[in-house]
Structures are given as C-alpha cells and as structure tokens.
N, C-alpha and C positions, 0 to 999 in steps of 0.2 A: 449586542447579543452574539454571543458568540456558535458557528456554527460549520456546521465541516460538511463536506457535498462529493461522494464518491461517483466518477462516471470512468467508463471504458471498459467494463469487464463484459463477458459474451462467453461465446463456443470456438473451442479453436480445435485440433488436431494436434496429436502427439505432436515436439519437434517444433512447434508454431510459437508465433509470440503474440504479446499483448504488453497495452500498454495504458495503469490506470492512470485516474490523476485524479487529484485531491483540491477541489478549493476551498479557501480558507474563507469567512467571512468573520469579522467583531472584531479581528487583531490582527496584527502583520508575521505571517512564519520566518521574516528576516532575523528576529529574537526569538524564538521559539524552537525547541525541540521537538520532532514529530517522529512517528513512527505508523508501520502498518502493521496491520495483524491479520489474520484468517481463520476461519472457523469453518468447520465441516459437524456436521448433526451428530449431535450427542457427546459432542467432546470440546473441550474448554476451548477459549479465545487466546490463538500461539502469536507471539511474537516472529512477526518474519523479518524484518530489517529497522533500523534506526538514520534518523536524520537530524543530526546535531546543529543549533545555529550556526555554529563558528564552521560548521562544514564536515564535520566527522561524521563519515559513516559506519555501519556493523550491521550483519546479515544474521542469521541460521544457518548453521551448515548446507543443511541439506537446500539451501537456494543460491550460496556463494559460488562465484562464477556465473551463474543464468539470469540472475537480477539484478538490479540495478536503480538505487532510489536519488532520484534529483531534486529539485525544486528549482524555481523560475519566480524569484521576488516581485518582479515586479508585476508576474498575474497573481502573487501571493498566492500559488500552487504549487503542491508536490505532486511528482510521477512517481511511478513503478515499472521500471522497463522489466517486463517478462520474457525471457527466450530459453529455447530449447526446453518450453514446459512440457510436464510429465503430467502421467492420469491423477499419480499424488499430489498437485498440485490445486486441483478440485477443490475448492471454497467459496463461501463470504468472504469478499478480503475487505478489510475497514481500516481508516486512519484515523489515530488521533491525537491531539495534541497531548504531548509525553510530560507523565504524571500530572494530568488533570481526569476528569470526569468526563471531558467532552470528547466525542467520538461520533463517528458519519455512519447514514444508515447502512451503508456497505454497499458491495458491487460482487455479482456473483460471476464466477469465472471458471466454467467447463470444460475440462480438454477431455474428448470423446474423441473416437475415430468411428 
C-alpha cells in the first residue's frame, strides 16, 4: 500500500529556514518521480519543485535559489530545504508521487514574525 508521510513543517520567522521530509512507504522513490506542492486556503494545490529518479531537479520561480529538494534512498525519503523563507511562503506543503493519485496528508508551515 502505497503511502506518503509529511513531517517538519512548524512556525518560523521571516529569513528562517525549514526543513520538510517526505517518507515514502509501498515502493522505493529510487524509480520514482516526486514532487511537492503547497496550498494556502481557497486557492488551488501549486506545484513548488520536482524530483526526478535519475536526479533532475525544477523549482517555481518564486522558490529557486531558497529551496532545495533531495532525497536519501535509502530512508526512501525526500526533503525540502527551505531558507530565506518569506510570509508568501505560508502553506500546506504536500508530496507526492508525480503523476499518480497518491499524495501525503501535508505539513503546514508558518513564517509569522
């Protein structure tokens, strides 16, 4: 069964970083394309950054340079390095395995001052 588990997201201050991570359970993300997304209330589920098996990455503009997505095969987990986040930044952020159905219940992530 396949199943996706978002943790790390919290309250940070302008300027602060975070740092989520995604574990995978039912299949290995070493074949697998992942990606994250974010969602803020009342407006659609955006595409923040991608992670390609073979290792390719691609962002959103407005996150390239402050983000950062990895994975670690063999905890069969993906990260999110977040720095120098902004108030815009404010989400649900969710992973999931890229173009299926399956996606993690999310992790919410507040930059407040």
């Amino acid at each position: 069964q396949v199943q996706l588990v978002e943790s790390g997201g919290g309250l940070v201050q302008p300027g602060g970083s975070l740092t989520l991570s995604c574990a995978a359970f039912g299949f290995s993300i070493s074949s697998a394309d992942m990606a994250w997304y974010r969602q803020t209330p009342g407006k659609e589920r955006d595409l923040v950054a991608l992670s390609g098996a073979g290792g390719l990455t691609d962002y959103v503009d407005s996150v390239k340079g402050r983000f950062t997505v990895s994975r670690d095969n063999a905890k069969n987990t993906m990260y999110l390095q977040m720095n120098s986040l902004e108030f815009e930044d404010t989400a649900v952020y969710y992973c999931m395995k890229w173009n299926t159905r399956y996606w993690g219940q999310g992790t919410q992530v507040t930059v407040s001052s």
